[in-house]
N, CA, C and O atoms as a MOPAC input file, in Angstrom:
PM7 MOZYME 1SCF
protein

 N      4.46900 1     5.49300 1   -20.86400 1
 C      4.75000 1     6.63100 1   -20.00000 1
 C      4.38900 1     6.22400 1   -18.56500 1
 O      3.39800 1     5.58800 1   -18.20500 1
 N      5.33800 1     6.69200 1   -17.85100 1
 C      4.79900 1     6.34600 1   -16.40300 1
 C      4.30000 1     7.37600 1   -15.19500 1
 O      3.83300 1     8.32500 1   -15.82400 1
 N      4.20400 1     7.58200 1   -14.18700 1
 C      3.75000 1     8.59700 1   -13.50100 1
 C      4.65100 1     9.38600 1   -13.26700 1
 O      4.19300 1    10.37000 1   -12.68700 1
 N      5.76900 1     9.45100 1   -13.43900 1
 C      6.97600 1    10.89500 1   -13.34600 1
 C      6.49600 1    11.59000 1   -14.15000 1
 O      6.15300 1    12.74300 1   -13.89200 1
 N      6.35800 1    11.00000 1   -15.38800 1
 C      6.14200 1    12.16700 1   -16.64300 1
 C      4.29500 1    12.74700 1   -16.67100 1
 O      3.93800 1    13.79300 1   -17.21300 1
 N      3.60200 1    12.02700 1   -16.14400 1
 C      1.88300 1    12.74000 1   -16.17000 1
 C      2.01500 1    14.08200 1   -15.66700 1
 O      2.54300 1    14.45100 1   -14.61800 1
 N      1.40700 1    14.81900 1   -16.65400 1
 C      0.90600 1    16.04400 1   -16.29300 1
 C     -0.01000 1    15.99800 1   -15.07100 1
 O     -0.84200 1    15.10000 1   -14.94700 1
 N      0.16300 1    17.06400 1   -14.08200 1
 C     -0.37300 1    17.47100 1   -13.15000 1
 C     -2.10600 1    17.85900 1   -13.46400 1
 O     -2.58400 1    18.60400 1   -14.32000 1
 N     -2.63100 1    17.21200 1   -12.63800 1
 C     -4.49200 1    17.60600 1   -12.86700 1
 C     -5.07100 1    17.11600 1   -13.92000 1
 O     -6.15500 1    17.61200 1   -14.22600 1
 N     -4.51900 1    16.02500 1   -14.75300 1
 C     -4.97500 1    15.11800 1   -15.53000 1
 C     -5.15600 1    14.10400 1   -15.48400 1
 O     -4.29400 1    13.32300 1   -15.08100 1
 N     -6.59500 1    13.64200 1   -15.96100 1
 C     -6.90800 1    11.61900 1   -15.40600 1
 C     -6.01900 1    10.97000 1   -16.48900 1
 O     -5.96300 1    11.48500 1   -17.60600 1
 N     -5.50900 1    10.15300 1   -16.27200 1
 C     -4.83700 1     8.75900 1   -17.04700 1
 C     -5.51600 1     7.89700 1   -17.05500 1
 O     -6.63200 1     8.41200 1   -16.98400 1
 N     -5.68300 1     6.40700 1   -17.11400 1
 C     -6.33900 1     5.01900 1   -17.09300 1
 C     -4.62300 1     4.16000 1   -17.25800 1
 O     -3.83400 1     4.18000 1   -18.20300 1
 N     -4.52700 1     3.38100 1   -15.73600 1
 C     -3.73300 1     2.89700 1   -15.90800 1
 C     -3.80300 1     1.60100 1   -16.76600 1
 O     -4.82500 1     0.92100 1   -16.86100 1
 N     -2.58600 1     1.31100 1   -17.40300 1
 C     -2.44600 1     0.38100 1   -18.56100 1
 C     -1.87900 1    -0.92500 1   -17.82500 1
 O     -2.49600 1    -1.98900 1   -17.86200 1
 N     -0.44600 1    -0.73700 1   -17.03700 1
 C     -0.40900 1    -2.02700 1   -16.53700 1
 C      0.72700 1    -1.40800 1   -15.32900 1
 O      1.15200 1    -0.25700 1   -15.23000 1
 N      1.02400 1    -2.56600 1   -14.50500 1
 C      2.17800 1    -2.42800 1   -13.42500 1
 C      3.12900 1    -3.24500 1   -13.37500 1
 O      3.09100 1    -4.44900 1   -13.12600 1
 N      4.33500 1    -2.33100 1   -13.70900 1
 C      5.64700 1    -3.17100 1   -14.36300 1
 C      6.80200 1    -3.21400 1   -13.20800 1
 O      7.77800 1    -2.47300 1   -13.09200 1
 N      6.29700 1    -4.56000 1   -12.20300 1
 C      7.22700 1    -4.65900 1   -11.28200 1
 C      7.48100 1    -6.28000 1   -11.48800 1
 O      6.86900 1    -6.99000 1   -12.28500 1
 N      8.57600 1    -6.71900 1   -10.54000 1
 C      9.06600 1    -8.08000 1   -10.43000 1
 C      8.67700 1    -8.57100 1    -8.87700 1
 O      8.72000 1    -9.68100 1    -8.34700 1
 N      8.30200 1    -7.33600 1    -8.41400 1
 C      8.65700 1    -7.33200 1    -6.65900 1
 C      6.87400 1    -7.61300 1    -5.93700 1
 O      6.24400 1    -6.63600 1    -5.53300 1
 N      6.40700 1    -8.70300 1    -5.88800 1
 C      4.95100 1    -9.43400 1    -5.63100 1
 C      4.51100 1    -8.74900 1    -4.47800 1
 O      3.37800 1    -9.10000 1    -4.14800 1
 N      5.20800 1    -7.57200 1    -3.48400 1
 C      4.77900 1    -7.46900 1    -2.22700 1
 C      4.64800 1    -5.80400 1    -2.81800 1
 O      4.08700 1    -5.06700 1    -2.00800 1
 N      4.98700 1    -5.29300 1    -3.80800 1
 C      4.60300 1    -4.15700 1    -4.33100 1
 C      3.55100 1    -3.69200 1    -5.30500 1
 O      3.03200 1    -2.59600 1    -5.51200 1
 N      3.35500 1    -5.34700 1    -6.03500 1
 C      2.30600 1    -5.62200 1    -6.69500 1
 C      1.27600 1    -5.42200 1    -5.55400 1
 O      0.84300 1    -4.28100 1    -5.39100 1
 N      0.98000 1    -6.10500 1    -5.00500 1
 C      0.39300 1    -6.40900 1    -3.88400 1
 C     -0.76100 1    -5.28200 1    -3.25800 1
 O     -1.96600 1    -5.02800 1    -3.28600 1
 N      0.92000 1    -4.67000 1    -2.50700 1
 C      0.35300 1    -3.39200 1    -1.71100 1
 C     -0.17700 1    -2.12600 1    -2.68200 1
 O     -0.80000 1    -1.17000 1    -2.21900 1
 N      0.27400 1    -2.31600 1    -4.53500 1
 C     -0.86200 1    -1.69700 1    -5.14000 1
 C     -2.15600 1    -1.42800 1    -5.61000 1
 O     -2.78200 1    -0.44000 1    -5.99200 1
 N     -2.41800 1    -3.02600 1    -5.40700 1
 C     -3.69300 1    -3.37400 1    -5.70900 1
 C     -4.79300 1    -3.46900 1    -3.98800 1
 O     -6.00300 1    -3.69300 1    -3.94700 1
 N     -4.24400 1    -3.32000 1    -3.27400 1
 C     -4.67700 1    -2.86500 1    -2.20700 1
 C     -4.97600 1    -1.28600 1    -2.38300 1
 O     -6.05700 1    -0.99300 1    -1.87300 1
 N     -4.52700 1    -0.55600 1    -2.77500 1
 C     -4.78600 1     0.89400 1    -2.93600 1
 C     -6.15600 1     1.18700 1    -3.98400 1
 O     -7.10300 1     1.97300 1    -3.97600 1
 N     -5.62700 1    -0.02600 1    -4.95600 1
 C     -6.91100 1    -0.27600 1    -5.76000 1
 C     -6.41300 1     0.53200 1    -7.16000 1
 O     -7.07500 1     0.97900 1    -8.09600 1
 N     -5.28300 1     0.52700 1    -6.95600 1
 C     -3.98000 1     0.88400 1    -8.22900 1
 C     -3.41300 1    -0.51300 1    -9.22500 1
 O     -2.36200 1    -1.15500 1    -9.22200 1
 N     -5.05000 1    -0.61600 1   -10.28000 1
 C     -4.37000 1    -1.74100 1   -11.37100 1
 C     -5.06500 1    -1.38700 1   -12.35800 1
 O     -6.04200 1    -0.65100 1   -12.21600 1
 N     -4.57700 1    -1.97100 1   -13.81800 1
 C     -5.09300 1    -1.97800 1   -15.00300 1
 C     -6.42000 1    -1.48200 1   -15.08300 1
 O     -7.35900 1    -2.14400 1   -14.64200 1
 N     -6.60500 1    -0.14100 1   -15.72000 1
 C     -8.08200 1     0.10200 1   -16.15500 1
 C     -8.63500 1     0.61500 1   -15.60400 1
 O     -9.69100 1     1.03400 1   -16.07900 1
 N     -8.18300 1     0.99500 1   -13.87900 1
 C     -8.56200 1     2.25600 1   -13.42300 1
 C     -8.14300 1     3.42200 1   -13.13400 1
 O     -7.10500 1     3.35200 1   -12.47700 1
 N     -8.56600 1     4.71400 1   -13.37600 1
 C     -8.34100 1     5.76900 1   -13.18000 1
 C     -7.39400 1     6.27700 1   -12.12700 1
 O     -7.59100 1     5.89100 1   -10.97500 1
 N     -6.34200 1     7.13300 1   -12.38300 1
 C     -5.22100 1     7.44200 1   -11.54600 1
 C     -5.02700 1     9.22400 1   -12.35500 1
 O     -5.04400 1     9.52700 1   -13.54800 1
 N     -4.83700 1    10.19500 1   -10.99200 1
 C     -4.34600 1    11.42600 1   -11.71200 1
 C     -3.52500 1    11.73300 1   -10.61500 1
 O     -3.76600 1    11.16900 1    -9.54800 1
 N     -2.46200 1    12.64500 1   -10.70900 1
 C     -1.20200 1    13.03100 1    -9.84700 1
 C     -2.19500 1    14.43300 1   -10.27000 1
 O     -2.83100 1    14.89900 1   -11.21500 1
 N     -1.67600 1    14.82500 1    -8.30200 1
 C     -1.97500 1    15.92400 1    -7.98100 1
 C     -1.00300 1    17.17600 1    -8.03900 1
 O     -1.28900 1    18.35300 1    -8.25800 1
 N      0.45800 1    16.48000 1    -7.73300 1
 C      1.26900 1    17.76700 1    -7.82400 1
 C      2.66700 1    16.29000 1    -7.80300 1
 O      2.55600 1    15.15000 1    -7.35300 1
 N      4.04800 1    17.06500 1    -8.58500 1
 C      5.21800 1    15.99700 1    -8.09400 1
 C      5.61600 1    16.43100 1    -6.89500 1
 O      4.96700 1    17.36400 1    -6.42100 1
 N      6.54300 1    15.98800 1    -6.25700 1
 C      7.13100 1    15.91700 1    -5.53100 1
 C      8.27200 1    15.67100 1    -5.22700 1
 O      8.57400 1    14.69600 1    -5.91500 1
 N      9.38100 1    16.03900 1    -4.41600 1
 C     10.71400 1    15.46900 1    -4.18300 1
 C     10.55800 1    13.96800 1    -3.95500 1
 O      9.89700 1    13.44800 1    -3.05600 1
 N     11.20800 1    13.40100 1    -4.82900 1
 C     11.07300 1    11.93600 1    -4.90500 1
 C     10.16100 1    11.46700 1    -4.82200 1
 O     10.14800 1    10.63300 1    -3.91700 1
 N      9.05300 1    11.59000 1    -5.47800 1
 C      7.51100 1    11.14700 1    -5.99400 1
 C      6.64000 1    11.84200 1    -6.45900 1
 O      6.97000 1    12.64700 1    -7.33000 1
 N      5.39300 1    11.77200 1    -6.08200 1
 C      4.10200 1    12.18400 1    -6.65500 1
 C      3.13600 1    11.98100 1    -5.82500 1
 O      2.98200 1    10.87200 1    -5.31300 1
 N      2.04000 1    13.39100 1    -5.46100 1
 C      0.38800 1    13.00600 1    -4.99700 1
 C     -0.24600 1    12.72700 1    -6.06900 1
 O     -0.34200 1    13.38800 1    -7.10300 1
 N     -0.82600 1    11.38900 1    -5.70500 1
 C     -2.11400 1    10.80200 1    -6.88900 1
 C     -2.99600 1    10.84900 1    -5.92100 1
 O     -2.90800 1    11.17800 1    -4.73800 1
 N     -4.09400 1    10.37700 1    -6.75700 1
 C     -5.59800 1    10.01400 1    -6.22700 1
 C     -6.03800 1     9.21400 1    -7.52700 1
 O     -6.17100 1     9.46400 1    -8.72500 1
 N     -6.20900 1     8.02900 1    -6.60500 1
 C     -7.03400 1     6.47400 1    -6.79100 1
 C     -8.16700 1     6.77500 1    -6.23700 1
 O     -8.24600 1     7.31500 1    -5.13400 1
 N     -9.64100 1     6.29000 1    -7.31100 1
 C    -10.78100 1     6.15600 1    -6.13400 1
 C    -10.95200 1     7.04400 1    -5.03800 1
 O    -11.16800 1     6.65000 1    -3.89200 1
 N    -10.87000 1     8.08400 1    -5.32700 1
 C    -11.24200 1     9.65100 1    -4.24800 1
 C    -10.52100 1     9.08700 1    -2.92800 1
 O    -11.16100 1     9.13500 1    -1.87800 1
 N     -9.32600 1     8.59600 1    -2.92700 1
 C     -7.91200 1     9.06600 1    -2.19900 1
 C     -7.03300 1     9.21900 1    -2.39600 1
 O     -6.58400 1     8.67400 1    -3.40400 1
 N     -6.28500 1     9.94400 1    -1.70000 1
 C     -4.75200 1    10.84200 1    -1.74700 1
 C     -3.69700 1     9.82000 1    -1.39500 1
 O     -3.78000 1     9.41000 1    -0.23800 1
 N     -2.94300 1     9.43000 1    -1.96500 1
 C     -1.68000 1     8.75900 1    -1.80200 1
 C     -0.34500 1     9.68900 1    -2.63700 1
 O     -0.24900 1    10.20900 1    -3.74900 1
 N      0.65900 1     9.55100 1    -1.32500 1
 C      2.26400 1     9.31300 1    -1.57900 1
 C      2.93600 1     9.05400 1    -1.93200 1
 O      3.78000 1     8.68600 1    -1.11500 1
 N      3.30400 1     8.95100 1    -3.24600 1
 C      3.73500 1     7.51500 1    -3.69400 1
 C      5.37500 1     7.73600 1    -3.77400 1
 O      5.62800 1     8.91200 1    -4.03400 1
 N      6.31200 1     7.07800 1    -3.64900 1
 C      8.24200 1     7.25900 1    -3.92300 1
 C      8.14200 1     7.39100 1    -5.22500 1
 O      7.02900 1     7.40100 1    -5.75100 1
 N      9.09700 1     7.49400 1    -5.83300 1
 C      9.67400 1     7.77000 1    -7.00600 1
 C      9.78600 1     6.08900 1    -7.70700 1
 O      9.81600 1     5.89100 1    -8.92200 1
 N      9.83300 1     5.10200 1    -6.76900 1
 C     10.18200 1     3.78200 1    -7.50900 1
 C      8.70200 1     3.15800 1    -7.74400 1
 O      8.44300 1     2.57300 1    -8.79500 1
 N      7.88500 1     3.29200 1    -6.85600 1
 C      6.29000 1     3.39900 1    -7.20900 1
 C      5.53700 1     3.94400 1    -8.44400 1
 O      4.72800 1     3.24100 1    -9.04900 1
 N      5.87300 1     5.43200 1    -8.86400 1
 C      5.64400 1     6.07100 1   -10.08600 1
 C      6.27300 1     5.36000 1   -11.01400 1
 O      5.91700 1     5.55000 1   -12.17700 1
 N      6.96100 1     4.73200 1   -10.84300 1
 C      8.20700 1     4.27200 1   -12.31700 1
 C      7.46500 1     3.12100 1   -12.52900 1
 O      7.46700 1     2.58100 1   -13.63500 1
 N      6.73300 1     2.61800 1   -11.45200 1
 C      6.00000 1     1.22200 1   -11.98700 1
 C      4.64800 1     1.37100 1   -12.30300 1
 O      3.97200 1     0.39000 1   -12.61200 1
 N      4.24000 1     2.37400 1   -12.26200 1
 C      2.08600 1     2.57800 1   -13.11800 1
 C      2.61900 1     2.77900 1   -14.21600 1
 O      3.20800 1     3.84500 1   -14.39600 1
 N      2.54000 1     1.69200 1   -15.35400 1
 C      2.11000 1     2.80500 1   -16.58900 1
 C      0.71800 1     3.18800 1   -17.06000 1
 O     -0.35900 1     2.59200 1   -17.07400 1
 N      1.15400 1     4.49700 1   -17.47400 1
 C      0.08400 1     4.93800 1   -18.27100 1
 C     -0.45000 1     5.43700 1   -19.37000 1
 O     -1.66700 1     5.60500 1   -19.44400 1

């Protein structure tokens, strides 16, 4: 399951990040968005989702959500 489908106001533990694209890998693990840590969406959005990583608020697109699973 990936972050489109998470219920709103619930923690997950992300499992893995299913991209090809190394500069998206990247700029996720800069957020501090990888395997094994905690991720919950705050509300969806038109073409994405508010999460919170590590007690911050991020934006994420719709092609971003498609790549956390959880």
């Amino acid at each position: 399951m990936n972050l489109l489908n998470a219920t709103p106001g619930v923690e997950y533990i992300i499992k893995s990040i299913e991209t090809d694209d190394e500069e998206l890998d990247s700029f996720l693990f800069t957020l501090g968005c990888y395997s094994g840590e905690p991720i919950t969406v705050i509300q969806h959005i038109k073409g994405g989702c508010v999460v919170v990583i590590k007690d911050a608020r991020y934006n994420i697109d719709k092609e971003l959500a498609q790549a956390i699973i959880i």
